[in-house]
C-alpha positions in Angstrom: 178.9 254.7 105.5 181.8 253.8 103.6 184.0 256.6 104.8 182.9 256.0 108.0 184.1 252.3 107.9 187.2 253.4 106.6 187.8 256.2 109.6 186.7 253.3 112.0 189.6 251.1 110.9 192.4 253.7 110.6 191.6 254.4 113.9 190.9 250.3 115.3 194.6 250.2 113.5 196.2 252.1 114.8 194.8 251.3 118.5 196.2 247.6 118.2 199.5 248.1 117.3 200.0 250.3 120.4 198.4 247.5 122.3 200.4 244.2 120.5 199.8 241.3 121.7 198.3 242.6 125.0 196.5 239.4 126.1 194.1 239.4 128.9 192.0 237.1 131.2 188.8 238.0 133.4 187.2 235.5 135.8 183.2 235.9 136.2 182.5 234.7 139.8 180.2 236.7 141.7 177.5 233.8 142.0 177.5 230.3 141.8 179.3 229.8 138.0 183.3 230.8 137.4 183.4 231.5 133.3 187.0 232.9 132.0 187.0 235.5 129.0 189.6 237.2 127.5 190.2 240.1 125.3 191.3 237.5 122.1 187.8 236.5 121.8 188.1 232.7 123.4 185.9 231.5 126.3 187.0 229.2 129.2 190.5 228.3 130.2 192.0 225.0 127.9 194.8 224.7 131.1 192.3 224.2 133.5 193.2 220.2 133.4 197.0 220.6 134.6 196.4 223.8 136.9 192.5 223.0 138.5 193.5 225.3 141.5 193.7 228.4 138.8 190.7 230.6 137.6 187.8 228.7 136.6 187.0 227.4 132.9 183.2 227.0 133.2 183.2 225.9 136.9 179.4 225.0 138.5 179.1 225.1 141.2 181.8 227.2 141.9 184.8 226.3 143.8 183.7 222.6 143.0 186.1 221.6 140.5 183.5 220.5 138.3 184.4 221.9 134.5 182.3 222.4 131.8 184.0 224.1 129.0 187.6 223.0 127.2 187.2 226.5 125.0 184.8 228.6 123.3 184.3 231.3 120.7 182.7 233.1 118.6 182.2 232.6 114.5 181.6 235.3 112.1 180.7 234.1 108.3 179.9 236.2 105.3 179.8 236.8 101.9 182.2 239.4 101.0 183.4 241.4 98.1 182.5 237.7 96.3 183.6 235.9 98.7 183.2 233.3 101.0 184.4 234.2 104.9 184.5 233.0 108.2 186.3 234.4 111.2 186.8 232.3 114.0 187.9 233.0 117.7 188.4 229.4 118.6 188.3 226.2 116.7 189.5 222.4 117.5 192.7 222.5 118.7 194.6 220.0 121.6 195.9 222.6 123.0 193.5 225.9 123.0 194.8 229.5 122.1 197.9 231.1 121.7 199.0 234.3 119.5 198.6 234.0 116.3 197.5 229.6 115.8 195.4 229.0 112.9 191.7 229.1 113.9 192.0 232.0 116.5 192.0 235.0 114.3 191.1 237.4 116.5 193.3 239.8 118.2 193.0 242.5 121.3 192.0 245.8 120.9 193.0 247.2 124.4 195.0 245.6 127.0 192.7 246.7 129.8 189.5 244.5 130.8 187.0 247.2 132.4 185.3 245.4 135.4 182.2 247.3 136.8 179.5 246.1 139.5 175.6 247.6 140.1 176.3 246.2 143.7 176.6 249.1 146.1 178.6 247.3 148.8 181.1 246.8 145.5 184.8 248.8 145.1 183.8 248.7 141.4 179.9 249.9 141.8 178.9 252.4 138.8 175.9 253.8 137.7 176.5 252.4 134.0 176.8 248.8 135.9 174.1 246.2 134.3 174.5 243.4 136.7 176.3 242.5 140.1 179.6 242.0 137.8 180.2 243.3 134.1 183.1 242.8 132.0 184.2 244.9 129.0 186.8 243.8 126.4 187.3 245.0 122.7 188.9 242.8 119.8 189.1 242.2 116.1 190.2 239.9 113.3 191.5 242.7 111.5 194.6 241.6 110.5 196.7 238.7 108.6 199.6 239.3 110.5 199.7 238.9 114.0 200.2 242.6 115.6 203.4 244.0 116.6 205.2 241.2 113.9 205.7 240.5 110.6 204.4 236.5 111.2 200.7 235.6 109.2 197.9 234.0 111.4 197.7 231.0 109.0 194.5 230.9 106.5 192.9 234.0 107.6 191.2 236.5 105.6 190.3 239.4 107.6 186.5 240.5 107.7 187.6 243.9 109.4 185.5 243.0 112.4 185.6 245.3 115.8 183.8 243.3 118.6 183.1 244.7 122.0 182.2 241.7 124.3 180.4 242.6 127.5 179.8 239.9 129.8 176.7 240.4 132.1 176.7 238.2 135.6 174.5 237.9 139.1 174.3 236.6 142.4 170.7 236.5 142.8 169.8 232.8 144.3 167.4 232.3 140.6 170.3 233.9 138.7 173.5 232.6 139.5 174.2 230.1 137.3 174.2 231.9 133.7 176.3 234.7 132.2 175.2 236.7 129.5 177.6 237.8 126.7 176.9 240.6 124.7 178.8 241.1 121.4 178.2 244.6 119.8 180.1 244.0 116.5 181.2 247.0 113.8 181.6 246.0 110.3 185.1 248.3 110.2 185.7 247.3 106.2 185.1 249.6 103.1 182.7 246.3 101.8 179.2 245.4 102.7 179.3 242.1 104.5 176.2 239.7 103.2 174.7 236.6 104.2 176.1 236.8 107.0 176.0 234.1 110.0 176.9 234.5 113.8 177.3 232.1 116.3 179.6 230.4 119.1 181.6 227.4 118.9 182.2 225.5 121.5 184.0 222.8 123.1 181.7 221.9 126.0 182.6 218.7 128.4 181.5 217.7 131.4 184.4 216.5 134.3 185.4 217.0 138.1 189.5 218.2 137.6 189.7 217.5 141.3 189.4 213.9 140.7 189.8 213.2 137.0 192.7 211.4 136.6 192.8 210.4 133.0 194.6 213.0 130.2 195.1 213.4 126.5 191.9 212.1 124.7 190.3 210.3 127.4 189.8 213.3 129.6 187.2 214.3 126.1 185.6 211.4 125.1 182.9 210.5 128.0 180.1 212.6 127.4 177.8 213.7 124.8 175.9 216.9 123.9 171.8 217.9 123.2 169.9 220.6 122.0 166.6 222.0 123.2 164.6 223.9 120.5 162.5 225.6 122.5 165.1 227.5 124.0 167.9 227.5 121.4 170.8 226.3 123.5 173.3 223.4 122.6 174.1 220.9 126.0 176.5 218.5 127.2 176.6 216.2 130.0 179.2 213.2 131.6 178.2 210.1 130.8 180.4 207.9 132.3 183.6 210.3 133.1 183.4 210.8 136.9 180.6 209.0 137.8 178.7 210.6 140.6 181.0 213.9 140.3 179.4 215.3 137.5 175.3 215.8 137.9 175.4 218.6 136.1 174.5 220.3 132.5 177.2 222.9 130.5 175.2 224.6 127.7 175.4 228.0 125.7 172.0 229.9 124.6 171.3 231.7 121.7 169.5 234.6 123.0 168.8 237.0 119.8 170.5 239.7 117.5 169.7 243.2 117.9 169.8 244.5 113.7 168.5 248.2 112.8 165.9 248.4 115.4 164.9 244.7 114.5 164.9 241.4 116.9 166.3 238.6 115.3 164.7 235.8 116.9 162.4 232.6 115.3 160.0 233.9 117.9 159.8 237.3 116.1 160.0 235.9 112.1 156.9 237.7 111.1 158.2 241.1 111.9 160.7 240.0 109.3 158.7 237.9 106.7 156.3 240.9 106.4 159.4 242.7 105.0 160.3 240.2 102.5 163.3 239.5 104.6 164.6 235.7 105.5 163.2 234.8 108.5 165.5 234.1 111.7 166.5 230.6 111.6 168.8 229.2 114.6 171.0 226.2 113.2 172.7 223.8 116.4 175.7 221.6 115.3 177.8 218.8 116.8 180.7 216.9 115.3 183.7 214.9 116.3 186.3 216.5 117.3 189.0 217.0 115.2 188.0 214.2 112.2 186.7 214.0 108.6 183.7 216.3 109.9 185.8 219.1 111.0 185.6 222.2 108.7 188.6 223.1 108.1 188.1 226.4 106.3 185.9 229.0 105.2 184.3 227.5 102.9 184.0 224.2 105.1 183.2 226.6 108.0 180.5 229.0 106.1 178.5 225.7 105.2 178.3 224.5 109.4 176.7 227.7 110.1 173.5 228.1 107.5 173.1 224.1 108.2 171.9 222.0 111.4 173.0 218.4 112.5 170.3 215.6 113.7 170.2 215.5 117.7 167.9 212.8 117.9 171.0 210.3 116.5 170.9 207.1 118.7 174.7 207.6 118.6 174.3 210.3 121.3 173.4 208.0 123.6 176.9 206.8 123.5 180.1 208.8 124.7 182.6 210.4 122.7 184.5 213.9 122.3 182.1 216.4 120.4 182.6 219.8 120.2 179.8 221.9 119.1 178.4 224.9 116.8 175.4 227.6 117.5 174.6 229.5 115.1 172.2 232.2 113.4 171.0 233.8 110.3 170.9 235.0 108.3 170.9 238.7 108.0 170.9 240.5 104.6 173.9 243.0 104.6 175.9 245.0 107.2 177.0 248.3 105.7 180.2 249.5 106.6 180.4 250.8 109.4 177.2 249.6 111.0 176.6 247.6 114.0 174.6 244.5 115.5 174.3 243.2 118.4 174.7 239.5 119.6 173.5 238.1 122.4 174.3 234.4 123.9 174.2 233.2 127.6 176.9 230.8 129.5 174.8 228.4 131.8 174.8 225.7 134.2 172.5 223.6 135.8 171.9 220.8 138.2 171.3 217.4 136.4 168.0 216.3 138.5 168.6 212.0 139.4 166.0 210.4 137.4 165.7 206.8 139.4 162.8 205.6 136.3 165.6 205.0 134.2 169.1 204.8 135.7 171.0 203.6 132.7 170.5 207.3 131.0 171.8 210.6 132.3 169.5 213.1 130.4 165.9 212.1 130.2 163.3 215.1 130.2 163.2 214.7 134.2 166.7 214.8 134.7 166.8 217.8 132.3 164.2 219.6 134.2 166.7 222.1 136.0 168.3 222.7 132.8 165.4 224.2 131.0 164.0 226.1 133.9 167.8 228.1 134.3 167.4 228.4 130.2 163.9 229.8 131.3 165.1 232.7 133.7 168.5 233.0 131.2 166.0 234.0 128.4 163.4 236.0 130.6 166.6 237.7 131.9 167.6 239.0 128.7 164.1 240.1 127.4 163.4 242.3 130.3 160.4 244.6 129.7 160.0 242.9 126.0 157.8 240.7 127.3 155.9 239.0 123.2 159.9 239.2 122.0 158.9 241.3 119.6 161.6 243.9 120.0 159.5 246.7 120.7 158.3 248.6 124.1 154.6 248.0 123.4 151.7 249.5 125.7 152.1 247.8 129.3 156.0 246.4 129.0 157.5 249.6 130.7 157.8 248.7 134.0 160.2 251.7 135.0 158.3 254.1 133.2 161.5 255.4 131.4 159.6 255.5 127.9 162.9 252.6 126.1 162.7 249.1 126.1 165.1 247.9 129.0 166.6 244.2 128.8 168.4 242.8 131.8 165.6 243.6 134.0 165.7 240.9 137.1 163.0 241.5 140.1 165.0 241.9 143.3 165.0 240.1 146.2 165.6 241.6 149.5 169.2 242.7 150.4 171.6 240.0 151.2 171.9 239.9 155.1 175.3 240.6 157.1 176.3 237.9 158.9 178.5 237.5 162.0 179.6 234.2 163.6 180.8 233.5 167.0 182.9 230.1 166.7 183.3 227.3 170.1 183.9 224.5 171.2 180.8 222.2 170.1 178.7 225.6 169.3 178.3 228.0 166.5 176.3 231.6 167.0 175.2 233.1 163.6 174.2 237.0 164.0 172.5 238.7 161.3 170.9 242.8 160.7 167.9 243.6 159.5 168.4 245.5 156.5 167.1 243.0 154.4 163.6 245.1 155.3 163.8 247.9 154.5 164.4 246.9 151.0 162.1 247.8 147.7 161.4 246.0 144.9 162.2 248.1 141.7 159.5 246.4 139.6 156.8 246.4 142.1 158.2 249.2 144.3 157.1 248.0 147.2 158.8 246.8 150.4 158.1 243.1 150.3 160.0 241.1 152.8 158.7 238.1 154.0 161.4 236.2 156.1 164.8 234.8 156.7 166.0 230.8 156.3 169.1 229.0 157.2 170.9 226.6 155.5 173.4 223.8 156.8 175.2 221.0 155.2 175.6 217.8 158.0 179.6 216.4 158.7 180.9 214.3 155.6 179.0 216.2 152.9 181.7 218.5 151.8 183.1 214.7 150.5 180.3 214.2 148.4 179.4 215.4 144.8 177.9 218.7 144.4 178.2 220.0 147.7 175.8 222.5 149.1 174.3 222.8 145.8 170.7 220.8 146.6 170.3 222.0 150.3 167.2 222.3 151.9 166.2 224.9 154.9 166.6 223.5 157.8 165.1 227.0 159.7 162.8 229.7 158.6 161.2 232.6 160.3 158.5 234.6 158.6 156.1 237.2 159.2 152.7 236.5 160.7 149.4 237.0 159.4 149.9 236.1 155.1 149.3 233.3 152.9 153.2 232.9 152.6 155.6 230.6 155.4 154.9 229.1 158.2 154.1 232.7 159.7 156.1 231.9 162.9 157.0 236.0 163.6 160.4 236.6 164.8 160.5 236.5 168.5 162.9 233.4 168.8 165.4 234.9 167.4 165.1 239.0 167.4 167.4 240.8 170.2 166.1 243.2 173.1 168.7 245.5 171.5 171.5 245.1 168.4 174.8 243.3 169.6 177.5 245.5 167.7 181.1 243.4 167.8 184.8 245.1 167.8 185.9 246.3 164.7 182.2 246.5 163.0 180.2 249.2 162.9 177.2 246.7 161.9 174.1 246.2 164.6 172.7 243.0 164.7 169.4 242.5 165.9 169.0 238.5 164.9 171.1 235.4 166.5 170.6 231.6 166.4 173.0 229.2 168.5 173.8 226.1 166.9 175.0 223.3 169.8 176.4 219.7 169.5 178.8 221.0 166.5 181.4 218.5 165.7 184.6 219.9 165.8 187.1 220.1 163.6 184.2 218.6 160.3 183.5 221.5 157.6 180.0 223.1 158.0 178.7 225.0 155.1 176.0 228.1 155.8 173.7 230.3 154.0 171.9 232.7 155.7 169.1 234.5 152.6 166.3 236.8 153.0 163.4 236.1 150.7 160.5 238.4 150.2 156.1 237.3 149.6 156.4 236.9 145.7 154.2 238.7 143.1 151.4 236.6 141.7 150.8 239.9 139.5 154.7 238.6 137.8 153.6 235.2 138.5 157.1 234.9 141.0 157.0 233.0 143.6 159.3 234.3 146.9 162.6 234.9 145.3 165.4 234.6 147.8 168.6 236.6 148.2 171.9 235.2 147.1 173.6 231.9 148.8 176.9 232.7 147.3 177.5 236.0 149.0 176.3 235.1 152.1 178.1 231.1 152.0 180.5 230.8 155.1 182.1 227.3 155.9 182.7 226.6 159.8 184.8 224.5 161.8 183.7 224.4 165.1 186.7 224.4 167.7 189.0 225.5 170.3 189.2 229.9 170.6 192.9 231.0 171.2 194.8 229.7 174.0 196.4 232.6 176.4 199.4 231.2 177.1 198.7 228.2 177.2 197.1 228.1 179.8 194.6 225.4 178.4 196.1 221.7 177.2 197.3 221.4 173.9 196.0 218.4 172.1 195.7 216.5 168.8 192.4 215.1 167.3 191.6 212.3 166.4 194.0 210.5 168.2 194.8 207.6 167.7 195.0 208.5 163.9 193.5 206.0 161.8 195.1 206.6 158.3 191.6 207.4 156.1 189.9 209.1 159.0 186.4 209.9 158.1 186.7 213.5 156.9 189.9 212.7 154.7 189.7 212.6 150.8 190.9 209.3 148.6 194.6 210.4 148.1 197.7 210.7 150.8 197.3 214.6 149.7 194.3 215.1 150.8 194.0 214.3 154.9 194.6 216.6 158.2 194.9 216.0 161.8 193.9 219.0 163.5 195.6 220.5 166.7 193.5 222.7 168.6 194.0 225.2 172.2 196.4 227.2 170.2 197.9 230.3 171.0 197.4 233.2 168.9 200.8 233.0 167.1 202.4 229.5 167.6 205.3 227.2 165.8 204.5 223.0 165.9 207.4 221.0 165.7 206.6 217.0 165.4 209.0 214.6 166.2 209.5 210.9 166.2 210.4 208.9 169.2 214.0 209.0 168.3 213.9 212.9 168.1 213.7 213.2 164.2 212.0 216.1 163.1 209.1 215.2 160.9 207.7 218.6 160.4 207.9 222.2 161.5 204.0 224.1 161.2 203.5 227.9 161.5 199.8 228.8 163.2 198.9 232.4 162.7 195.8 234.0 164.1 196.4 237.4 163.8 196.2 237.1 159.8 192.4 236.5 160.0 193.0 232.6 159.6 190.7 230.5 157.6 192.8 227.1 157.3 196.1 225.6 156.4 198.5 225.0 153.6 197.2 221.6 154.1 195.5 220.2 150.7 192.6 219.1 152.2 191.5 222.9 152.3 191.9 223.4 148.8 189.8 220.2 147.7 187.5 220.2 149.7 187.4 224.3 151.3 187.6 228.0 150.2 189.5 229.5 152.1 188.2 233.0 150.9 185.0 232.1 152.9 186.2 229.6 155.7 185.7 230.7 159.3 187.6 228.7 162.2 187.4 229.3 165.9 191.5 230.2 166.4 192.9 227.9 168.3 192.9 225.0 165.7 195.3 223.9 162.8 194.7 221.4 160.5 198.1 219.7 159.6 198.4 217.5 156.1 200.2 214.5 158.0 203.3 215.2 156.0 206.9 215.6 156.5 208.5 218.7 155.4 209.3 217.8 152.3 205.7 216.5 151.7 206.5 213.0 152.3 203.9 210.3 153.9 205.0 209.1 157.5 204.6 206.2 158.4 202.3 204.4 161.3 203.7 204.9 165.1 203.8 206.9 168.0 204.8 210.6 167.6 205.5 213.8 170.2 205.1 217.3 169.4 206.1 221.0 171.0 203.9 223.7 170.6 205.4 227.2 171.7 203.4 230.1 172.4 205.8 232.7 170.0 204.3 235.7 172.1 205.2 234.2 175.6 207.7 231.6 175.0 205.9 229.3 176.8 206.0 225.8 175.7 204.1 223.0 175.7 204.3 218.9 174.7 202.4 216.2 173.7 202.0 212.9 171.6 199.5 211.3 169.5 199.8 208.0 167.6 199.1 207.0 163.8 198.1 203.6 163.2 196.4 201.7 160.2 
């Protein structure tokens, strides 16, 4: 094993310095959580205060601006050729990674991130897929110097570590709020490595960067963190940061180590007890940041991992800045060359409002959510190993494959295609029916049960956690089962399919949605969900909300040259009109019976011109440059009917205007023909 090490290093050496200082970044986003890796070992993006419009940190719900991760990483510790050592991907630190700081010892292997997707409907769909989007990224803390230059990473002695990190991430409706990382680590040294402790560190906080406006320490210091010991995972939650902004958990999961055909779990400790082996113990840490109680090297650092803090402290129910420490061991020796497997999950979840007791954010009610996504994290992970013993014993194959499989999810039927048809006042959602033909691959049979629509009401996009706690508001089922209201289909099924220009797709289901507001954001989810399996115990599992989430604005369709009156809603103005935000950057006046291609030009009574606004249909518009789109939209997935434009009510050079009466032109730049109006802004 020794000269296999050996070979293994040679090889990992020579692979990083043709790759120096090759750092990259991945985003995980395909359902409802955003989680940033990169290939130097760190999780989460420290940045993510000063540039909240960038890829997410650890974003849940996603495209909410709620945060809950500064940075993470993972720890190695060891004894090793009679010593004691720790390598570290991320430790406190102000301002996160960068090449070569002390504390992030780890360096990349490859400058490519391989992305890959089991979705079918995906550019990136491969057969070796594991979930609906999989990263790949390989690193090391092989060296003292930082690659490609002659400068040390301070304090670091190398364990000759090669890590492959594969991130594991779905869109499933009961999945999409937890990532599951993978670390498949090679001990690439000519030394056994003993003792030896994994784990993540982590920096975990709870705050909206949409609306936090406080920096430096004070952005840290209002929450605090838990542990649940049933489920090994390490929590934090706001207390008092952005009050009402922030119902919501951050928490990392240890989910087992995979070591010579062992599982290395406290749920498995006999299978290693009865080997005279330690058994698995899982230790969960917390200190405050950067003090007296930060370790501060290996020796410091070895210590946190084989020991656990109290998380029943009274002081927890006060706020401060804490970062935190997983971690679990230990494990005998690694021979060189050999390789374990870590697994951890990145998770989310809804805080639940607990109205017994409103002067604490984390009771066992309000933490219900949290341990039920922990729940399906965990059952996620285990697959067909069903007593966590590590084994594929008699009845746990449920692909008859003859290997135990983990990352087995049952399936819910296909994720319906959706088409809407946007008016004036009225919204028409198509959909196919594809959703029933599909098979479950555990109990291989075709199980759809029905379809259900969601909607959010005017004004909800401006409060907290949007479109994360909707309710159906429709549902159609099939008739004759213990399962929906059994209602059939004929409200809503077509004669024949309506097939649209430019899509091949036949759709054989429409709804028509009247008395829309115009111009006020609607969020939808159309999901198919299928009977359940009381066999499983699973109650109807539901296709995914995120790949089928669309957000409407009813409104005016294109204007053929202009031939309809432009106009300008609401008008008057009132400055803090109902859908606006809380800052001058955040409001819109919308003009609607556009043209297809049109240029605004708004003027003051004296013939000043305020600002000059470029409305483009033919680009598949989905909203404006305005602000108001970005902190309270996605554009990525915003539908509007055409003929509307949503202005920021801002000069040129982004200045405020002030109250009055105000004209506008809008020319048609196909025809040439011109129009004129005038609307008025008043306080």
């Amino acid at each position: 094993m020794k000269k296999f090490g050996n070979l293994l290093f040679v090889l990992l050496l020579i692979t990083v310095l043709v790759n120096a200082q090759s750092f990259k970044e991945a985003s995980v986003k395909v359902g409802n959580i955003g989680l940033n890796l990169t290939n130097s070992g760190t999780i989460g993006r420290p940045n993510v205060r000063g540039d909240p419009q960038g890829p997410p940190s650890m974003e849940y719900p996603l495209n909410s601006g709620i945060e809950h991760l500064f940075e993470a990483g993972i720890w190695i510790g060891v004894q090793y050729n009679g010593q004691t050592l720790v390598s570290t991907a991320s430790v406190d630190d102000a301002s996160g990674y960068s090449t070569g700081k002390a504390g992030f010892e780890f360096s990349p292997l490859s400058s490519s991130i391989i992305e890959r997707s089991k979705l079918t409907s995906s550019p990136l769909f491969s057969q070796k897929a594991i979930s609906h989007q999989d990263f790949e990224m390989h690193m090391t803390d092989s060296f003292s110097f930082v690659p490609g230059t002659v400068r040390p990473i301070p304090g670091h002695q190398p364990l000759k570590a090669m890590v492959k990190l594969e991130s594991h991430a779905w869109n499933y409706s009961f999945a999409d709020y937890f990532v599951i990382l993978k670390y498949t680590i090679t001990n690439g040294s000519n030394q056994p490595w003993d003792s030896v402790y994994m784990g993540i560190w982590s920096d975990l906080l709870v705050r909206n960067v949409n609306v936090a406006t406080d920096a430096g320490a004070a952005f840290f210091n209002k929450g605090s963190v838990g542990y649940v010991d049933s489920l090994q995972a390490i929590y934090a939650y706001d207390i008092i940061g952005d009050k009402g902004y922030t119902n919501s958990y951050g928490a990392f999961q240890y989910l087992g180590i995979d070591w010579r055909g062992k599982y290395f779990h406290p749920n498995n400790s006999a299978t290693f007890v009865n080997q005279g082996l330690p058994a698995p113990v899982v230790y969960p840490n917390y200190w405050q940041y950067n003090t007296a109680q930060t370790p501060t090297n290996d020796i410091q650092r070895y210590a946190k991992m084989r020991s656990a803090t109290d998380f029943t402290d009274p002081i927890l129910n006060s706020p401060g800045n804490r970062v935190q420490l997983l971690t679990a061991g230990p494990l005998v020796r690694v021979e060189p060359g050999e390789q374990i497997t870590l697994y951890f999950s990145a998770l989310c979840a809804r805080q639940i409002e607990d109205n017994s007791n409103p002067l604490t954010k984390n009771t066992p009610f309000a933490r219900k959510k949290l341990l039920e996504n922990l729940g399906w994290a965990k059952r996620t992970f285990l697959g067909e190993d069903f007593n966590e013993n590590g084994v594929l014993d008699p009845g746990e194959d449920l692909n008859g494959n003859n290997r135990l499989d983990r990352f087995v999810l049952p399936e819910p039927p296909a994720v319906p295609k959706t088409h809407f048809e946007i008016e004036s006042n009225k919204v028409t959602i198509f959909w196919d029916k594809e959703a029933e033909n599909s098979i479950d691959p555990i109990s291989k049979k075709k199980d759809f049960e029905g379809y259900k629509i969601y909607r959010t009401n005017p004004g909800d996009d401006l409060k907290p956690g949007f479109g994360t706690s909707m309710t159906p508001i429709l549902q159609w089922d099939k008739k004759g089962n213990s399962v929906g209201y059994n209602n059939g289909f004929d409200q809503i099924k077509l004669s024949s399919p309506q097939v649209f220009e430019g899509d091949t797709t036949q759709y054989w289901y429409k709804y028509e949605f009247d008395n829309m507001q115009n111009g006020w954001q609607y969020l939808f989810y159309l999901t198919s969900f299928d009977e359940g399996d009381k066999v499983l115990g699973l109650e109807p599992l539901e296709s995914s909300f995120i790949q089928n989430s669309n957000r409407i604005y009813a409104g005016t369709g294109e204007n053929t040259n202009l031939n309809k009156t432009v106009g300008v809603y609401p008008n008057p103005y009132r400055t803090g009109a109902a859908w606006d935000g809380s800052t001058s950057r955040s409001k819109k006046l919308m003009f609607n019976n556009l043209p297809a291609k049109a240029q605004i030009t708004v003027y003051t009574i004296a013939g000043d011109i305020v600002a000059v606004l470029n409305h483009d249909n033919s680009k598949n518009y989905n909203g404006t440059d305005a602000a108001w789109f970005n902190n309270f939209g996605n554009k990525s997935n915003t539908k509007m009917a055409g003929g509307e434009y949503g202005w920021d009510i801002l000069s040129t050079d982004k200045q405020q205007i002030t109250t009055g009466v105000y004209l506008f032109t809008v020319r048609d730049l196909v025809s040439g023909n011109e129009q004129t109006g005038k609307f008025s802004i008043i306080k």
